[in-house]
KENU-704805 format. One record per residue: y, x, z of N, C-alpha, C in turn. Coordinates in steps of 0.2 Angstrom, whole numbers, plus 5000, padded with zeros to 4 digits. Last residue first. Layout:
YXZYXZYXZ...
//
This chain:
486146704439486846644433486746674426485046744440484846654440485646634438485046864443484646844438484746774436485946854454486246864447485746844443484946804464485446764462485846774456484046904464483646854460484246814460484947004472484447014466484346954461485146934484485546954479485246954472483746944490483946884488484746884480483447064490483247054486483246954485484547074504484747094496484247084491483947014511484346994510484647014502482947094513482847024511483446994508483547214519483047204511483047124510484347164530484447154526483947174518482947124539483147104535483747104531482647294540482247234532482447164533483547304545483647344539483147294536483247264556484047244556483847264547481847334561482247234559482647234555482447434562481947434556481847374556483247414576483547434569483047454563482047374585482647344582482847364575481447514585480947444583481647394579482447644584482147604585481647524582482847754575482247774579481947704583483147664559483447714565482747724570483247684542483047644548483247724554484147664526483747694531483747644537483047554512483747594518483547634522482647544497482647534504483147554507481747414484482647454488482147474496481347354470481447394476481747424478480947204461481547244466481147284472480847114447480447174452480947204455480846974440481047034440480647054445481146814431480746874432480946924434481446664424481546714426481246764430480546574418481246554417481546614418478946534413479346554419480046564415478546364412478846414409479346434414477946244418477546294416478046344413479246194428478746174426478146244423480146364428480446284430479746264426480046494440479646454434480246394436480446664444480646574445480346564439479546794454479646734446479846664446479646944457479646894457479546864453478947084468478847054460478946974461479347194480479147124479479347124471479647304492479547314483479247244485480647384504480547324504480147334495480647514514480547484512480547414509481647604527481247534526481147524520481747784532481847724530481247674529481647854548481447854540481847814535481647824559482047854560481947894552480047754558480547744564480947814564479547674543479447744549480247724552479047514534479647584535479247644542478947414523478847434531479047474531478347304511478847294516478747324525477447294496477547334502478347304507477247184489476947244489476947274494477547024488477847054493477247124493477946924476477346954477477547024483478346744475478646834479477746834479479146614465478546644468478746724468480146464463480046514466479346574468480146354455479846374460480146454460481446204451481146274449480846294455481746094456481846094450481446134447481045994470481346054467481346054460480845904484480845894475481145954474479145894492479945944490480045924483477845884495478145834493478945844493477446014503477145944499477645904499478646124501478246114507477846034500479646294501479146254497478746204502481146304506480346334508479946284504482646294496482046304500481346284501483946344490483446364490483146324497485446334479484946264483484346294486486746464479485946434476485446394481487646524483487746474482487146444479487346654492487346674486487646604481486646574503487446604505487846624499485546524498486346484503486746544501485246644497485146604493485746564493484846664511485346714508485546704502484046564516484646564519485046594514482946614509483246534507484046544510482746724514482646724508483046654507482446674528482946714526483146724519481146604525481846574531482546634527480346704519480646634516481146604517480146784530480446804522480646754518479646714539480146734542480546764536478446664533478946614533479546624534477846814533477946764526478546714527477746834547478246864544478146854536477646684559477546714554477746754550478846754572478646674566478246724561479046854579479046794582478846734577478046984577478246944573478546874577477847104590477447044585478047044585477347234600477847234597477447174592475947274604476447234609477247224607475247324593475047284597475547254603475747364580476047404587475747334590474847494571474847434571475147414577475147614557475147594565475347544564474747704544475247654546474847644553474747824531474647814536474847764542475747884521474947864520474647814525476947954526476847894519476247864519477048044535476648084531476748024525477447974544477847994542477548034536476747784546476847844548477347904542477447614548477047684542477147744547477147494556477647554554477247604549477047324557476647364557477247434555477047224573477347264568477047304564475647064574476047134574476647164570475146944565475846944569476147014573474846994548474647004554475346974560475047054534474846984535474646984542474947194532475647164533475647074536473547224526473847254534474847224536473547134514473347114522473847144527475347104505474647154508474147114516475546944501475946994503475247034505476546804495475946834495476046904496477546654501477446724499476846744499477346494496477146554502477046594499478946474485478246454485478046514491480346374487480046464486479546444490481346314477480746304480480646364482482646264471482246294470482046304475484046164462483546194469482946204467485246194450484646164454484146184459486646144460485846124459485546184453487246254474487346234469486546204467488146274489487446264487487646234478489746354491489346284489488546284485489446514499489646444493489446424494489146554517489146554508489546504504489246554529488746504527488746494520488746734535489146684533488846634531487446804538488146784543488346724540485846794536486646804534486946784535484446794545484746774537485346814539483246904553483846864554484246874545481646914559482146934553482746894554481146924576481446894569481746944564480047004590480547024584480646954578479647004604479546974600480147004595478447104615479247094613479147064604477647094629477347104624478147074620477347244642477547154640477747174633476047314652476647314646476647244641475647324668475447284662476247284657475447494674475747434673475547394666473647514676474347544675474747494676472447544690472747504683473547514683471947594700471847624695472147574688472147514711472247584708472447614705472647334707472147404707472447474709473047194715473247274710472747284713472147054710472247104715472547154712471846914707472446934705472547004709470846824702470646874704471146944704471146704698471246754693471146794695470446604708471446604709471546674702469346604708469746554706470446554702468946694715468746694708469346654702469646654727469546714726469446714719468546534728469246514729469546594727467346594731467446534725468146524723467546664742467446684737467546674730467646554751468246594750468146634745466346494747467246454747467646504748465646584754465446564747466046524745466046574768466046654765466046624757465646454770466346464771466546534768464346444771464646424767465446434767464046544781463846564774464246524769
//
């Protein structure tokens, strides 16, 4: 008996690792980045600018992808398709990169960053449909101290292809061009 109760304990043990029958395959779970901008740009110029944590919808606040559906109303959450980095941070990594790239000192806001100017993204909408287009609308604002300095609202979208990749490829370029955006505003 006790040798039956040890094989069992040890069976429990082990994850209880058995195929089933009746269980499918387990589907693995694909990680997605935004990605900055090829080249390494101009000369970073001062003065540097912060960019404050993006603020952005819940249903986007999640490590999931999320896609709109094609009706425009209706969005899908892809529980095995995530975000490899937070997708706030991953707007700001790129957002700062493209900055760089535009010759503008930018980056991520952290405690004790000396900056000249903040930076603050109202991220509305950012997602798309698979073989639609991608989305991007955010409301910005460079403040230096209490006076905002500059301001604007960007939307744009592109198209997007039937895959999960290419609806990446496409928001990061939106980021990238709503980094554009805020660099004319800033000469």
């Amino acid at each position: 008996m006790k040798r039956l109760s040890a094989l069992a304990l040890a069976f429990l043990l082990s994850g209880c690792s058995l195929s089933l029958p009746f269980a499918g395959p387990v589907q693995a779970v694909k990680y997605y980045v935004l990605t900055s901008p090829v080249s390494a740009g101009k000369e970073a110029s001062a003065p540097r600018i912060g960019v404050m944590p993006l603020s952005m919808p819940g249903y986007l606040a999640r490590p999931q992808l999320v896609v709109r559906e094609s009706d425009g109303v209706n969005i899908r959450v892809l529980d095995f398709d995530r975000w490899g980095e937070e997708i706030g941070q991953g707007m700001s990594r790129v957002l700062c990169d493209a900055l760089a790239a535009e010759g503008i000192s930018a980056v991520p806001l952290r405690t004790g960053s000396q900056v000249d100017a903040k930076l603050m993204l109202d991220v509305r909408r950012f997602d798309g449909s698979l073989d639609g287009v991608v989305m991007l609308d955010a409301a910005w604002t460079v403040q230096k101290g209490k006076t905002v300095f500059r301001a604007g609202h960007t939307v744009k979208e592109l198209p997007c292809g039937e895959s999960l990749e290419s609806m990446v490829e496409a928001q990061s370029k939106l980021v990238q061009e709503l980094a554009r955006d805020i660099a004319r505003a800033l000469r």
